[in-house]
C-alpha positions in Angstrom: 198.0 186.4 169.2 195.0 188.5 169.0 195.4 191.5 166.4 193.4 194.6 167.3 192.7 197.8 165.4 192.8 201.3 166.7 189.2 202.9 167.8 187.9 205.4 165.5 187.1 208.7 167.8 184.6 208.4 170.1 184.0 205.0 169.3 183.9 202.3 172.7 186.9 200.4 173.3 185.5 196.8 173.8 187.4 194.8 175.9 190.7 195.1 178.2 193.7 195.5 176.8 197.6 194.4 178.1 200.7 195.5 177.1 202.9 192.4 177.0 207.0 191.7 176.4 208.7 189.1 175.0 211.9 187.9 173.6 211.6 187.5 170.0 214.1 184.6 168.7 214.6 185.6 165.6 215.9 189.1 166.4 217.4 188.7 169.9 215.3 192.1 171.3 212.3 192.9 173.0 209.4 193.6 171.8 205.9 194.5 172.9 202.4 193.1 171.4 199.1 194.0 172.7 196.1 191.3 173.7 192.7 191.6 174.3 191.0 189.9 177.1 187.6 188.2 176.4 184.4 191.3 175.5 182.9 191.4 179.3 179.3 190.1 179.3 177.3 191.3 182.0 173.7 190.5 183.1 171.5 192.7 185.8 168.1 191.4 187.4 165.7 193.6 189.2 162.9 192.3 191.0 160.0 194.2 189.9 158.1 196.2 192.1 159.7 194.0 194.9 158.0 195.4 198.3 154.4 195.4 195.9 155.2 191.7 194.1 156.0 190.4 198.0 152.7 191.8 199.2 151.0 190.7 196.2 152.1 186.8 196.9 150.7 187.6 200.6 147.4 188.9 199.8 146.5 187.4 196.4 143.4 189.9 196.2 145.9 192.7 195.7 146.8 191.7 192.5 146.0 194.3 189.7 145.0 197.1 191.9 147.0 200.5 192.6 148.4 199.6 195.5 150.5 202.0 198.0 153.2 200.1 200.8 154.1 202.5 202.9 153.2 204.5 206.0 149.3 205.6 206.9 150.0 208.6 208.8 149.9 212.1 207.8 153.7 212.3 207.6 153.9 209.0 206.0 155.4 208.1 202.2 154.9 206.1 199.7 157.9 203.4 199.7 156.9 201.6 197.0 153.5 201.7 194.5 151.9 199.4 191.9 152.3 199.8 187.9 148.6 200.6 187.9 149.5 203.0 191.1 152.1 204.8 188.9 149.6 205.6 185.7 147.8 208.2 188.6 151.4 209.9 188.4 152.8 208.3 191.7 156.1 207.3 192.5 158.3 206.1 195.5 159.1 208.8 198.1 156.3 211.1 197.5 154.1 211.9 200.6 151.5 209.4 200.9 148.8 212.3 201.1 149.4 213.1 197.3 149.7 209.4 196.6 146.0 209.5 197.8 144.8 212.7 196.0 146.1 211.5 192.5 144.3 208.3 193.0 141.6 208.3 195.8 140.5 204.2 195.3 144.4 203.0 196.2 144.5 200.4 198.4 147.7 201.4 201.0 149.1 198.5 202.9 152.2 198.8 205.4 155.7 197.4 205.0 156.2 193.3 206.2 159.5 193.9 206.5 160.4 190.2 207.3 159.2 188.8 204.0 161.0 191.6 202.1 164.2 190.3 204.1 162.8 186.4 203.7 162.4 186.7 199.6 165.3 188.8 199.0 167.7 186.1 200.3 165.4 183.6 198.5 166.4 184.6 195.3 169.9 185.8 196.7 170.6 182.1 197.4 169.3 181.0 194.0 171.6 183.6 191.9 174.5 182.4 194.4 173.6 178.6 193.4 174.0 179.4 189.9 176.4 182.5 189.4 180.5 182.3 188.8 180.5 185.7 189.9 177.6 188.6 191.1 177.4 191.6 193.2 173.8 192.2 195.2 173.4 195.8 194.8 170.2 196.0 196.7 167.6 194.7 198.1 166.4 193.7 194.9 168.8 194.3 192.6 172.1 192.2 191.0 174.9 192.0 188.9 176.4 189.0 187.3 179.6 188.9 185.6 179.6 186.0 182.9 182.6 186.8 180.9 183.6 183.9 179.0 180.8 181.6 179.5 180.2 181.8 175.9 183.1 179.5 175.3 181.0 176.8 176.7 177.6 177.7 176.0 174.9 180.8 175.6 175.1 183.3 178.2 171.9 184.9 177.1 169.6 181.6 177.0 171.7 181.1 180.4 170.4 184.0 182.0 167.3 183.3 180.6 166.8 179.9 182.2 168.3 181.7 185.5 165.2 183.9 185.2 162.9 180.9 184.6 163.9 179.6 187.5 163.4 182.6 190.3 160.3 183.5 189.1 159.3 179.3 189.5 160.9 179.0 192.9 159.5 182.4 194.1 157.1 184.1 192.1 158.4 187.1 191.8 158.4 189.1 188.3 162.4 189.6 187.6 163.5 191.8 184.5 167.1 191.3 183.0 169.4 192.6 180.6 172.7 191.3 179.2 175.3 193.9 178.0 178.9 194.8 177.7 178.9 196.7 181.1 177.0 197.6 183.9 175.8 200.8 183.0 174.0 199.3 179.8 172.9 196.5 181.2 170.9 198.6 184.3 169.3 201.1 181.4 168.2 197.9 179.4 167.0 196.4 182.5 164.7 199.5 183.2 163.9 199.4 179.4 162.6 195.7 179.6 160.5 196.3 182.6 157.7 195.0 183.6 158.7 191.7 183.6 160.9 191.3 180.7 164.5 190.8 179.3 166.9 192.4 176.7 170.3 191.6 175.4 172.4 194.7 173.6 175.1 193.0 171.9 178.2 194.4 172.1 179.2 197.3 169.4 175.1 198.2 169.7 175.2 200.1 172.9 175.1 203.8 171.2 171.9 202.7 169.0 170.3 201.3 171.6 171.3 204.7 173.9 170.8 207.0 171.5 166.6 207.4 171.2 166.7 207.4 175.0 165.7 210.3 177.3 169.0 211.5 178.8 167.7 211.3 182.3 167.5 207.4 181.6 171.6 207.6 182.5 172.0 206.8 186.4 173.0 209.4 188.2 171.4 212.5 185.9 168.9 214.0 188.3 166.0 216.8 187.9 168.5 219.1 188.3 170.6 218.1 185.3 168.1 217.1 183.3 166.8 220.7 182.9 170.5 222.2 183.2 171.1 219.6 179.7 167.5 220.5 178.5 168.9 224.3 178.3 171.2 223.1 176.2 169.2 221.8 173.9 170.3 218.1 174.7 167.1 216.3 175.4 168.1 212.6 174.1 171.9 210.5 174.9 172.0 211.0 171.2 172.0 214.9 171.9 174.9 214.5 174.1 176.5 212.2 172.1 177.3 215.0 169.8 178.4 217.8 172.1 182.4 217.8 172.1 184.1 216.5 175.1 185.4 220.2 175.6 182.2 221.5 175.9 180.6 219.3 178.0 183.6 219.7 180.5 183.8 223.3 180.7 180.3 223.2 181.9 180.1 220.5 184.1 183.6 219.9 185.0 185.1 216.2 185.6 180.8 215.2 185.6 180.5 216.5 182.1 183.8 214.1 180.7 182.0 211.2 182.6 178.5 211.9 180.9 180.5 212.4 177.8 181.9 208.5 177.9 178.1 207.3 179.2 176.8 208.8 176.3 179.1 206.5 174.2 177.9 203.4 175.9 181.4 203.4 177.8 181.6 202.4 181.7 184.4 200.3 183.4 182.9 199.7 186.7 183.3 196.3 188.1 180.9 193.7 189.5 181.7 193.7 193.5 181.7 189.7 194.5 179.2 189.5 196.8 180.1 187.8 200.0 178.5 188.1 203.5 180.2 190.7 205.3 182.5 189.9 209.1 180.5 190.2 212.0 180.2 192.1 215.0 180.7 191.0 218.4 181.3 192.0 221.7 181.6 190.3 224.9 182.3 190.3 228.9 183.9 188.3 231.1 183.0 189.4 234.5 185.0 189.9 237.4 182.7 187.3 239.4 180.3 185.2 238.9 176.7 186.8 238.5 172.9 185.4 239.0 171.5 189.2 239.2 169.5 189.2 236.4 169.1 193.1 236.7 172.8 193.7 236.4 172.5 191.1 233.0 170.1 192.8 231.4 171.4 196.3 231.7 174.7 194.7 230.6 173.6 192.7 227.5 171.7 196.4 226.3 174.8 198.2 226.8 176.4 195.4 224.9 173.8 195.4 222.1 173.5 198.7 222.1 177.5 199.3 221.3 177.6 196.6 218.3 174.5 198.1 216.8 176.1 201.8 217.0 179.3 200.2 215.2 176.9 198.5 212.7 175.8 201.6 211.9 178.9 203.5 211.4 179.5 200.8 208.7 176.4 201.6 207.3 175.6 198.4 207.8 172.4 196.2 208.9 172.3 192.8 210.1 169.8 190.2 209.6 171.3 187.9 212.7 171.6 188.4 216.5 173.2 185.4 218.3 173.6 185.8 222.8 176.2 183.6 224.0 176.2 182.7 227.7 179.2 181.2 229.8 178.1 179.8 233.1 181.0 179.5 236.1 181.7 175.7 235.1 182.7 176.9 231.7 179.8 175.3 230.2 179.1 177.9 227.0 176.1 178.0 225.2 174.6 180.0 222.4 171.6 180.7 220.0 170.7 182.8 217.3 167.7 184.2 215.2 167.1 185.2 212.1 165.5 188.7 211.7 164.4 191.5 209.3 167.4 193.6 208.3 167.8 196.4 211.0 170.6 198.7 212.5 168.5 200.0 215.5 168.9 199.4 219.0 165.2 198.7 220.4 165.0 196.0 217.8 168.0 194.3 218.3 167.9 194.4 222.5 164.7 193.2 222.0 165.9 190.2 220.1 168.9 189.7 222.0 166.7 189.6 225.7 164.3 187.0 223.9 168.0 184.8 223.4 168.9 185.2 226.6 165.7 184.1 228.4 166.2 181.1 226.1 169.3 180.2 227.0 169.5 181.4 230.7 169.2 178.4 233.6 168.2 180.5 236.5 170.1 180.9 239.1 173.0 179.3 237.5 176.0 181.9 237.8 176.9 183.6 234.6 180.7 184.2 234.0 180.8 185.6 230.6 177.9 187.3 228.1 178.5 187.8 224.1 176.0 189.3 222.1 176.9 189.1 218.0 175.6 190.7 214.7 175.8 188.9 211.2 174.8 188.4 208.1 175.5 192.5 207.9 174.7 194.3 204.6 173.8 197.3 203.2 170.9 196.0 201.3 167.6 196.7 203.4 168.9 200.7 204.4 166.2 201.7 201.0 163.3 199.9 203.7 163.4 203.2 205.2 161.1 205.0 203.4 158.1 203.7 205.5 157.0 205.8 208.0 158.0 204.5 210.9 161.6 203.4 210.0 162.2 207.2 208.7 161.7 208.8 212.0 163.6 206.1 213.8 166.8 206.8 210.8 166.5 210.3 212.1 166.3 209.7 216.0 170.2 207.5 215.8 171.4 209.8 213.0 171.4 212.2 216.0 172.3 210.3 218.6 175.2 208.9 216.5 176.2 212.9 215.8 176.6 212.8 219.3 178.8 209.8 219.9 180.8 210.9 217.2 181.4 214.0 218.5 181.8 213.4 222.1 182.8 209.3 222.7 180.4 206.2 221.9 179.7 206.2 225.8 178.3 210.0 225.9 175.0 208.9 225.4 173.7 204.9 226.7 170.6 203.7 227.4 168.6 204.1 230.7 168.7 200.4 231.0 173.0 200.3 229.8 175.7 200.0 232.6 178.8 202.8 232.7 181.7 201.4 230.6 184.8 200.2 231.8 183.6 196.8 232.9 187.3 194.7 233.5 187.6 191.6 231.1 185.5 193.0 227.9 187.0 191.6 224.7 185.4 192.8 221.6 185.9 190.1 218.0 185.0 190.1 214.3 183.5 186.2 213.5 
């Protein structure tokens, strides 16, 4: 039976706490006791300067220079920059052109978009190796939930070792920090940065909040920053000691929820990670085909329809698989790896390049499949290059329109009409 005293005001609740019943012998009644489940331990790793590290590993000679990745044109930005970039004053999403007035001599290099893909599930596969429990909240980003492994040894030299190990099998520079929550584990993280680690103990996460910049709480923007600067509140120690009352009538339901951040206190949960259903179509025709035009404008229209879906999930996938059914029933299939996408010309590209590989010509076909997997939301943040952020901007459109007027209102020159008889559509 765990004993537990009240909070004083304000002060963190550590743990989870359950109201429990049971018979008590002695007096023949109910009664109701309260225990505490183990204090949550959490860990978050950030690659650093992920797109910049992987280029770095590429081209050796970049090493120590300010270094832009991102698109060369006039509209292009800056997806990702150097620490020796960011002493200039340049950060991510700013217009390359400024990038290159603050700092004339940086070296800008554009996006490989297939090793960002190809080191991210590197380390992805190492973490799942190791990990009871984590959540891949990026790209390059991760959560791991180790409550209770202190019963059998130390989570923080744990977590150490796991770091040990990435930045061996990759070498990549990976900051961490182990907390209570998430919230203080992602400000420690950024704390520890470049290439460091940090542990706030549990019971220390207002001292180790309160000399911080308020800004340094996710989600407090420009915007708020100056609205709390009017204020006078400038650090989380600032806010810390604004009444809950006031905070609210100002800012509403925010204001309650900066209030609780301020005291070190977030509930939110590490999301297991697990790779996401696919997405599949396919067609069984009505008779056997060899017309290779007719296959071709059917596997786009096919493509083109799982991608849209993909997309509506906010999905992208970093696997395209074709599967072809010739008229003896004889089925065959392959698949490719690729760099996490969600647009069309990419993946009928892909899935044509299948195709060719599997197809016996002149063979008739009786049914096609074209699959997506390996979907996530991890590589959408690639589309800060250049040319990625015009393409985001083209199907954000042309989705509008589907949306608004049927999936089929707008197909590809090289698609088919729907309707096709014998189309069957399955999640893997």
């Amino acid at each position: 039976m765990n004993y537990i005293r009240t909070p004083s005001a304000g002060a963190p609740v550590r743990g989870v706490f359950i109201l429990a019943m049971h018979m008590n012998p002695l007096y023949g009644r109910r009664t109701f006791v309260i225990m505490s489940q183990p204090q949550r331990t959490i860990a978050h790793f950030d690659l650093d300067a992920f797109f910049v590290s992987v280029e770095c590993i590429l081209d050796p000679s970049l090493k120590g220079k300010p270094l832009l990745v991102g698109g060369h044109s006039d509209r292009g930005v800056v997806a990702a920059c150097s620490y020796e970039a960011r002493k200039f004053g340049i950060h991510s999403a700013m217009p390359m052109k400024t990038a290159l007035r603050l700092c004339p001599h940086a070296t800008v290099v554009g996006s490989t978009r297939g090793a960002y893909s190809k080191y991210s599930r590197w380390v992805t596969e190492i973490i799942a190796a190791k990990a009871p429990l984590f959540e891949k909240a990026s790209i390059d980003e991760f959560y791991l939930d180790l409550t209770g492994m202190d019963r059998f040894f130390n989570a923080y030299q744990w977590t150490i070792d796991l770091r040990e190990e990435i930045m061996k099998a990759t070498g990549l520079p990976i900051s961490f920090a182990l907390a209570s929550n998430k919230m203080i584990a992602k400000i420690a993280t950024d704390e520890a940065k470049p290439n460091g680690y940090l542990h706030v103990p549990a019971g220390m996460e207002q001292e180790f909040l309160a000399p911080l910049k308020v800004n340094k709480i996710p989600g407090v923007g420009d915007q708020m920053y100056r609205s709390l600067g009017e204020l006078g509140i400038i650090t989380i120690r600032d806010l810390s000691l604004r009444s809950v009352e006031e905070l609210e009538k100002r800012f509403g339901k925010y204001g309650v929820d900066l209030w609780h951040k301020s005291r070190g206190i977030h509930t939110g949960e590490v999301v297991p990670y697990h790779e996401a259903k696919s997405i599949s179509t396919e067609n069984t025709f009505q008779e056997n085909t060899t017309d290779l035009e007719f296959l071709m404008a059917e596997l786009v229209r096919m493509t083109e329809r799982v991608a849209y879906e993909l997309r509506q999930d906010n999905k992208t996938t970093g696997c395209v698989a074709v599967k072809i059914r010739y008229g003896d029933f004889e089925t065959t299939s392959r698949q490719t790896s690729i760099p996490y996408t969600f647009y069309d010309d990419e993946l009928i590209t892909k899935a044509k390049e299948l195709f060719h590989q599997l197809w016996r010509k002149g063979e008739p076909i009786r049914l096609m499949g074209v699959r997506l997997s390996e979907l996530t939301g991890e590589a959408i943040q690639t589309n800060l290059f250049q040319d990625t952020q015009k393409k985001n901007e083209l199907y954000k459109a042309i989705d509008d329109v589907k949306n608004k007027f049927g999936k089929y209102s707008i197909v590809k020159a090289g698609g088919l009409e729907p309707g096709k008889e014998g189309e069957q559509e399955a999640g893997a």
